[in-house]
C-alpha positions as CSV (number, residue, x, y, z in Angstrom):
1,X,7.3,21.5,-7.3
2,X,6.9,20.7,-3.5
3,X,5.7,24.3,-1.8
4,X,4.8,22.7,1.8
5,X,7.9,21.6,3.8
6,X,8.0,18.1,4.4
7,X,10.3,16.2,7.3
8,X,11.0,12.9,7.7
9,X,10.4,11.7,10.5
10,X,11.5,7.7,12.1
11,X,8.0,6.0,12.9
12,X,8.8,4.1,16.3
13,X,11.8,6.7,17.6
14,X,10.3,10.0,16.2
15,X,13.1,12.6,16.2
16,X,12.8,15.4,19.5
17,X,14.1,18.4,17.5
18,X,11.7,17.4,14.1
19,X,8.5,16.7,16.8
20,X,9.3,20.2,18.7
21,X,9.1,22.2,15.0
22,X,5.9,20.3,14.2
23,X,4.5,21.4,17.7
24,X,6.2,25.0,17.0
25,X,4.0,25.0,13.6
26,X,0.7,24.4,15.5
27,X,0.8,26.5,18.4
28,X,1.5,29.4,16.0
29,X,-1.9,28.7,14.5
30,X,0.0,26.4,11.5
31,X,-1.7,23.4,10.0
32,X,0.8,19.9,10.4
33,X,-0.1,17.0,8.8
34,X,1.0,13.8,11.1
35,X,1.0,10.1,10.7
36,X,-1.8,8.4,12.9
37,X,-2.4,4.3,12.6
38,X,-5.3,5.3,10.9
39,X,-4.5,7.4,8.2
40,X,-2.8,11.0,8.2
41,X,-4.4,13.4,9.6
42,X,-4.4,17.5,9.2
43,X,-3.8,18.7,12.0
44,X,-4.3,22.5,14.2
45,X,-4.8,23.6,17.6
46,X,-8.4,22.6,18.8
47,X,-9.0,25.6,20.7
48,X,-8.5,27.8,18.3
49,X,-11.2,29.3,16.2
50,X,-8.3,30.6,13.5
51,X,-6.7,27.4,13.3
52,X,-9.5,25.1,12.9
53,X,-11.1,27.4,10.1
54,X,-8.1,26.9,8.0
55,X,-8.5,23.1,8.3
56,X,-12.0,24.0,6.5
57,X,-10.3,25.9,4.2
58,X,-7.4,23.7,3.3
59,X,-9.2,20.6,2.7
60,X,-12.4,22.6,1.1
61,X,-14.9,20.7,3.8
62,X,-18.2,21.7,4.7
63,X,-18.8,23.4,8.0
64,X,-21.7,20.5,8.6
65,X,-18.8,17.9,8.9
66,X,-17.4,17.7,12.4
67,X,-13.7,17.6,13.1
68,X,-11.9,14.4,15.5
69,X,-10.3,15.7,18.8
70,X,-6.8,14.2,19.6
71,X,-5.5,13.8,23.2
72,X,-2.7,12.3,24.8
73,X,-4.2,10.5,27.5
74,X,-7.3,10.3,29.5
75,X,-6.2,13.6,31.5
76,X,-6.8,15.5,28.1
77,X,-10.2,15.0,27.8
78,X,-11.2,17.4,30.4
79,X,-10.5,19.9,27.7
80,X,-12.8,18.7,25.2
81,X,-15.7,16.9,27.4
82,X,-17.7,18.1,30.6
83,X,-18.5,14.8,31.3
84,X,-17.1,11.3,30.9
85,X,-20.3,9.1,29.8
86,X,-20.9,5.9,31.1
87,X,-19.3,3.3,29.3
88,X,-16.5,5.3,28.5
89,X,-14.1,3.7,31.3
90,X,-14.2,0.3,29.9
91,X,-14.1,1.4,26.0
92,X,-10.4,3.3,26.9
93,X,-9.2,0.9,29.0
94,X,-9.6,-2.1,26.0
95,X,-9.2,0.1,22.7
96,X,-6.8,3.4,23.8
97,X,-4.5,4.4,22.6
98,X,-6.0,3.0,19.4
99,X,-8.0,3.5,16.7
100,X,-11.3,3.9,18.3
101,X,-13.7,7.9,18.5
102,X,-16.1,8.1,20.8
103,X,-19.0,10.6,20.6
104,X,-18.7,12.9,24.2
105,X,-20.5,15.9,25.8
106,X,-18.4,18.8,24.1
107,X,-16.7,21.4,26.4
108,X,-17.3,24.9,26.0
109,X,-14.3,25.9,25.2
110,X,-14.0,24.6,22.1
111,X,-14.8,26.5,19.0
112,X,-18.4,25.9,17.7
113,X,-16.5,25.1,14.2
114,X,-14.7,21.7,15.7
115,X,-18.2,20.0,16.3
116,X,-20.8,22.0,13.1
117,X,-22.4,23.6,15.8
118,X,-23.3,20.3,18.0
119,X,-23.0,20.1,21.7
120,X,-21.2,16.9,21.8
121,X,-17.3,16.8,20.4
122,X,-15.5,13.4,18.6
123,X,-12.2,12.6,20.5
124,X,-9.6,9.7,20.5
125,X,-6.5,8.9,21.7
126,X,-4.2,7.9,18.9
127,X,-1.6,5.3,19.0
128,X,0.8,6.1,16.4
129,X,4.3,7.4,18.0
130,X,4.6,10.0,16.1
131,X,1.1,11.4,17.1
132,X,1.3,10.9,20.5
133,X,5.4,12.7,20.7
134,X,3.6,15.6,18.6
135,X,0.5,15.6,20.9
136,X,2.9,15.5,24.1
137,X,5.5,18.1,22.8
138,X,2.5,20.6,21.7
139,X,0.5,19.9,25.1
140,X,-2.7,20.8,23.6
141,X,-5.7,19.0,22.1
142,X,-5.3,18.8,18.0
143,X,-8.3,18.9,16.1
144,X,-7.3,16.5,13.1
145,X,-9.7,15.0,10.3
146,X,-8.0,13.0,7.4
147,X,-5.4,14.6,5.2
148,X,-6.8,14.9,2.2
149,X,-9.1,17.3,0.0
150,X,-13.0,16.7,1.1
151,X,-14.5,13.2,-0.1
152,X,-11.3,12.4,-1.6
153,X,-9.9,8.6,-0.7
154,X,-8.2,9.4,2.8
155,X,-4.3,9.7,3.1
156,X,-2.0,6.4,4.0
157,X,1.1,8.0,2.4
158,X,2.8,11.5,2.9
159,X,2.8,11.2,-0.9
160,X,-1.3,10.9,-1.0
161,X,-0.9,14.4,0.9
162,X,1.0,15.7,-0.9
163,X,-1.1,14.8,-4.4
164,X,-4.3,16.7,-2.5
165,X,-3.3,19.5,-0.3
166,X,0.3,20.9,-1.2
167,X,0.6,24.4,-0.6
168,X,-2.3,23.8,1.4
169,X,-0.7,23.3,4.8
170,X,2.9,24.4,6.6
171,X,4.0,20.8,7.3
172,X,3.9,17.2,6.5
173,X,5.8,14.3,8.9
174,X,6.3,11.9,6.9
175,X,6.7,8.5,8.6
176,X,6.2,6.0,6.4
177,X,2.4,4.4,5.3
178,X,0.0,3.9,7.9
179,X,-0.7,0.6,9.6
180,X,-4.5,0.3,9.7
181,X,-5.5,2.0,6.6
182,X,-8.7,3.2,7.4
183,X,-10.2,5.4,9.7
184,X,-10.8,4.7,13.6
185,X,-14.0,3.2,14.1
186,X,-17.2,6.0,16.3
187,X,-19.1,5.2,18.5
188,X,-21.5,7.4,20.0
189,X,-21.6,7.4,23.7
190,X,-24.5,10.0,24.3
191,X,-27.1,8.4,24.2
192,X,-28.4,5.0,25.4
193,X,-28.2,2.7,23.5
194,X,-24.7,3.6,22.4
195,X,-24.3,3.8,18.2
196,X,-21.8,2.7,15.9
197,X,-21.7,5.7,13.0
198,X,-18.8,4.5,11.5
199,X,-16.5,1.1,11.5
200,X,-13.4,1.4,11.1
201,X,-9.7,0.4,12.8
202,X,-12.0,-1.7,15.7
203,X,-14.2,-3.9,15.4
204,X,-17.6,-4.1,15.6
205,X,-17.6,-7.8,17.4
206,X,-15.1,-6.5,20.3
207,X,-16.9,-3.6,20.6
208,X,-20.3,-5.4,21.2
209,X,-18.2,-7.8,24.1
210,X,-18.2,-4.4,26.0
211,X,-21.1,-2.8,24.6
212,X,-23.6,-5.9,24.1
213,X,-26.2,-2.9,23.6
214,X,-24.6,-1.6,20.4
215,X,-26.5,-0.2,17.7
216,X,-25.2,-0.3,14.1
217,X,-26.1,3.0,12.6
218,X,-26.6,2.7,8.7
219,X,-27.8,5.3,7.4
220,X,-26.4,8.8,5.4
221,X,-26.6,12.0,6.5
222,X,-27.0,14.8,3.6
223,X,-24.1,17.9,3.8
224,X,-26.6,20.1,3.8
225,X,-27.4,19.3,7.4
226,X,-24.6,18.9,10.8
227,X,-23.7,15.8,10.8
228,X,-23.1,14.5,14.8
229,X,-19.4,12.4,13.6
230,X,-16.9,13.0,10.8
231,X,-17.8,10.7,7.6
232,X,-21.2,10.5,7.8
233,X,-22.1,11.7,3.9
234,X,-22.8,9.1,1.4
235,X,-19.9,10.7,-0.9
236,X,-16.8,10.1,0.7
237,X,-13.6,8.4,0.0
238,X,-14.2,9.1,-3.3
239,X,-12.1,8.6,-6.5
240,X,-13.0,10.7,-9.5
241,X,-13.0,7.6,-12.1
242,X,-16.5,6.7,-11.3
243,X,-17.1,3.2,-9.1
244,X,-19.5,0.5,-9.6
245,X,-19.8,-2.1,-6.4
246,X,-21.1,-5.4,-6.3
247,X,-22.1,-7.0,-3.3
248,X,-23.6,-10.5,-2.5
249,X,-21.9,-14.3,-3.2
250,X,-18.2,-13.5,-4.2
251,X,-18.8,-16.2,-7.5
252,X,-21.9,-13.8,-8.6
253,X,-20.1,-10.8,-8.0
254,X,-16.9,-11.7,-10.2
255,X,-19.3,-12.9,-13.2
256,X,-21.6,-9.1,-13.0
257,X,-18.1,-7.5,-13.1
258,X,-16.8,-9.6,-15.9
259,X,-19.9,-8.6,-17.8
260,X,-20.2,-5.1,-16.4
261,X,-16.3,-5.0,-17.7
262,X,-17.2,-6.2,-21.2
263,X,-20.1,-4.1,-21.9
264,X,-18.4,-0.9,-20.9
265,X,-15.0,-2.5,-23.3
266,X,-17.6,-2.6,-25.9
267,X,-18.4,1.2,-25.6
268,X,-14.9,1.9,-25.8
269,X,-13.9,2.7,-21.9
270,X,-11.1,1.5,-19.7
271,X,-12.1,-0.4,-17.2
272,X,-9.6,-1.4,-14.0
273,X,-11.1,-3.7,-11.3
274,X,-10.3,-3.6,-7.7
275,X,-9.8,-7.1,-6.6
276,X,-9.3,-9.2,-3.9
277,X,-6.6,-12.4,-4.1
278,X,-9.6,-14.9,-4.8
279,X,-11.2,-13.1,-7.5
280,X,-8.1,-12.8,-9.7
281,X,-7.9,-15.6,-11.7
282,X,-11.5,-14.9,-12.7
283,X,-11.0,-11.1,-13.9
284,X,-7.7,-11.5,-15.9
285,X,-9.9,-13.3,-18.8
286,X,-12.3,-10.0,-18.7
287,X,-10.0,-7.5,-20.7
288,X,-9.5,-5.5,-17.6
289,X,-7.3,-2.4,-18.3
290,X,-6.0,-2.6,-15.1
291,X,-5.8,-5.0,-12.3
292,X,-5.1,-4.2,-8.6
293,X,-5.6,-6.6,-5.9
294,X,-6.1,-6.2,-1.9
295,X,-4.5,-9.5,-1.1
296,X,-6.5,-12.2,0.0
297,X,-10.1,-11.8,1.6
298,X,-9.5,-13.5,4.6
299,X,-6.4,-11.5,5.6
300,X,-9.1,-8.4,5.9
301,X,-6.8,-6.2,8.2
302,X,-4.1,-6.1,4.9
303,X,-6.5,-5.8,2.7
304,X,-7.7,-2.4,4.6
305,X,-4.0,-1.8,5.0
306,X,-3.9,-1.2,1.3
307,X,-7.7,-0.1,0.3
308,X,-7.0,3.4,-0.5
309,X,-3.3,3.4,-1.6
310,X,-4.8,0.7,-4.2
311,X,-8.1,3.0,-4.9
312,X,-5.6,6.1,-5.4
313,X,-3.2,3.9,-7.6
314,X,-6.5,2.8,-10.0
315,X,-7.5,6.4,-10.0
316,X,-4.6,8.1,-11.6
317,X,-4.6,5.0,-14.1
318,X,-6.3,7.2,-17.1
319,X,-9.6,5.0,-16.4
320,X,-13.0,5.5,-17.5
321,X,-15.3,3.0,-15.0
322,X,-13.9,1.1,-11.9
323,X,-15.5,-2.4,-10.3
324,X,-15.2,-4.0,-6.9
325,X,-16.7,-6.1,-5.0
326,X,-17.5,-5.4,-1.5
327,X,-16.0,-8.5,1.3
328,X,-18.3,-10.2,3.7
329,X,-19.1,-7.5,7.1
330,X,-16.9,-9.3,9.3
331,X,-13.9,-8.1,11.2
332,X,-12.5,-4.6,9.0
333,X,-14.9,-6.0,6.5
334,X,-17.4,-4.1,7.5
335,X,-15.5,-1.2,7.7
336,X,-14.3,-2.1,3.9
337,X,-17.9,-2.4,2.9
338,X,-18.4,1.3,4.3
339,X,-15.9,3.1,2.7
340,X,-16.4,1.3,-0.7
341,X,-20.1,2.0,-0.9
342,X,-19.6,5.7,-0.2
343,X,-16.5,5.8,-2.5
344,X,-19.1,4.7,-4.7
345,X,-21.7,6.9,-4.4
346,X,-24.3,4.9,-3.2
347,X,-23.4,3.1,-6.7
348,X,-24.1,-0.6,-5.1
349,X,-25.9,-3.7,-7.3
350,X,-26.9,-6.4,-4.9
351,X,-26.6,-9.8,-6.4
352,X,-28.3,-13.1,-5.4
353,X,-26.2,-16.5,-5.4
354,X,-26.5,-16.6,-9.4
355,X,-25.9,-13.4,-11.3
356,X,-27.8,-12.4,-14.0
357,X,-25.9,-12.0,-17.4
């Protein structure tokens, strides 16, 4: 039984009297979950210490992981940042409203919990309507990671909320899946050269056109320390049927999961596969409990669209191992090849042109 209230709410025409409970909710310290174009996000009141603890709370996140700041427009920063860094002009002019965080001086308003202690804040200024009429009717800054309990696969549907954190939170708007399907993409303008610590809805290639600079960040940080961005642990995005990933020639990497497959068969588990379009016709003679497919490879953007409704879908199949293959890194691919590696755990075999058997 449902025990947090959930509204429906009409994605491109949000309705004024459902937006102005939502923003009710949150300036009385309540947690809303909204739809971004990312994913859903859990939202409260970013200059409140109360609020933002029970975001902690609700999902069961470390204090180390840093929240995301949403604002409506560029005039909202000045509550988050002291300063607007150098490169920051051009980035929001080409990527905002959109899925795109940038790594800022922090204000000093804002509660020590929204940043783990650090003195520099992750902000964005969503797209989504229904983000931006909450963010507009509530006329403050929402702090807002994903929707979903603490290295779980993020939130595309109200129903993936629901599944993780009922009774957790006041209120879910529900409108509809989200477009891009994984999270916005950081880029951390505090230093020189800027850093990309996490693809995601943008690209790294148009990010470089403006940023020629750009340094790819790829490494993991342990929870045990502050991390500077959200998603910067190795677990995260994480199902709880264990995940083996294959990465290398896409030939290579369907024949190590057809034997991978077989051998676990042979111990008696159920194995399900999470495939893209080109590797099907190769895994349906492997056995495979269950099958689920991203669509095609090179239509990456749908492919993210569906990564984590399909990883959710696999995980409440009553598996006991589950194989991908991770895409080539460009475009969302690279944001793809992020969140599956950490979904796995690290888990990743690297594979040569010919596979070993």
């Amino acid at each position: 039984m449902t025990t947090t209230r959930v509204l429906t709410v009409d994605r491109e025409h949000p309705e004024p009297g459902t937006v102005a409970e939502a923003a009710r909710v949150l300036l009385e310290g309540g947690l809303v979950v909204f739809p971004t174009e990312t994913v859903y996000g859990l939202g409260a009141t970013a200059l409140s210490a109360r609020a933002v603890e029970r975001i902690f709370a609700a999902k069961e996140r470390p204090a180390t992981d840093p929240l995301i700041v949403h604002v409506l427009d560029l005039g909202g920063l000045a509550q988050v940042t002291r300063a607007l860094p150098e490169g920051l002009p051009a980035l929001a002019a080409a990527f905002w409203p959109g899925p795109l965080t940038v790594i800022v001086p922090r204000h000093p308003n804002l509660p020590a919990a929204v940043t783990a202690g650090a003195d520099s804040v992750a902000v964005r200024i969503p797209a989504h309507p229904v983000a931006r009429a909450l963010l507009l009717a509530a006329n403050v800054p929402v702090a807002a990671p994903s929707a979903n309990r603490f290295s779980r696969p993020s939130p595309t549907r109200a129903e993936h909320v629901l599944a993780d954190l009922d009774g957790r939170v006041d209120l879910i708007l529900d409108g509809g899946p989200t477009p891009v399907g994984v999270e916005s993409t950081i880029v951390d303008l505090t230093g020189s050269p800027p850093r990309l610590l996490r693809p995601g809805g943008v690209a790294f290639e148009a990010l470089r056109e403006l940023l020629p600079g750009l340094m790819v960040v790829e490494r993991y940080s342990a929870e045990t320390f502050a991390a500077q961005a959200p998603g910067q642990f190795l677990k995260h995005y994480a199902p709880r049927t264990p995940l083996q990933v294959f990465d290398g020639d896409p030939e290579a990497c369907r024949d190590a999961m057809l034997a991978a497959a077989r051998q676990a068969a042979a111990r008696g588990l159920r194995v399900g596969a999470l495939a893209f379009a080109e590797d099907l016709e190769a895994l349906a003679a492997g056995g495979l409990a269950r099958l689920e497919t991203l669509g095609s490879e090179r239509a990456i953007e749908q492919a993210a669209a569906r990564l984590f409704d399909v990883l959710r879908a696999l995980d409440e199949a009553g598996l006991d191992l589950l194989l991908a293959r991770l895409p080539g890194p460009a475009g969302l691919g690279l944001a793809l090849r992020d969140r599956l590696t950490r979904a796995a755990e690290g888990n990743v075999t690297r594979l040569s042109s010919t596979a070993v058997l």
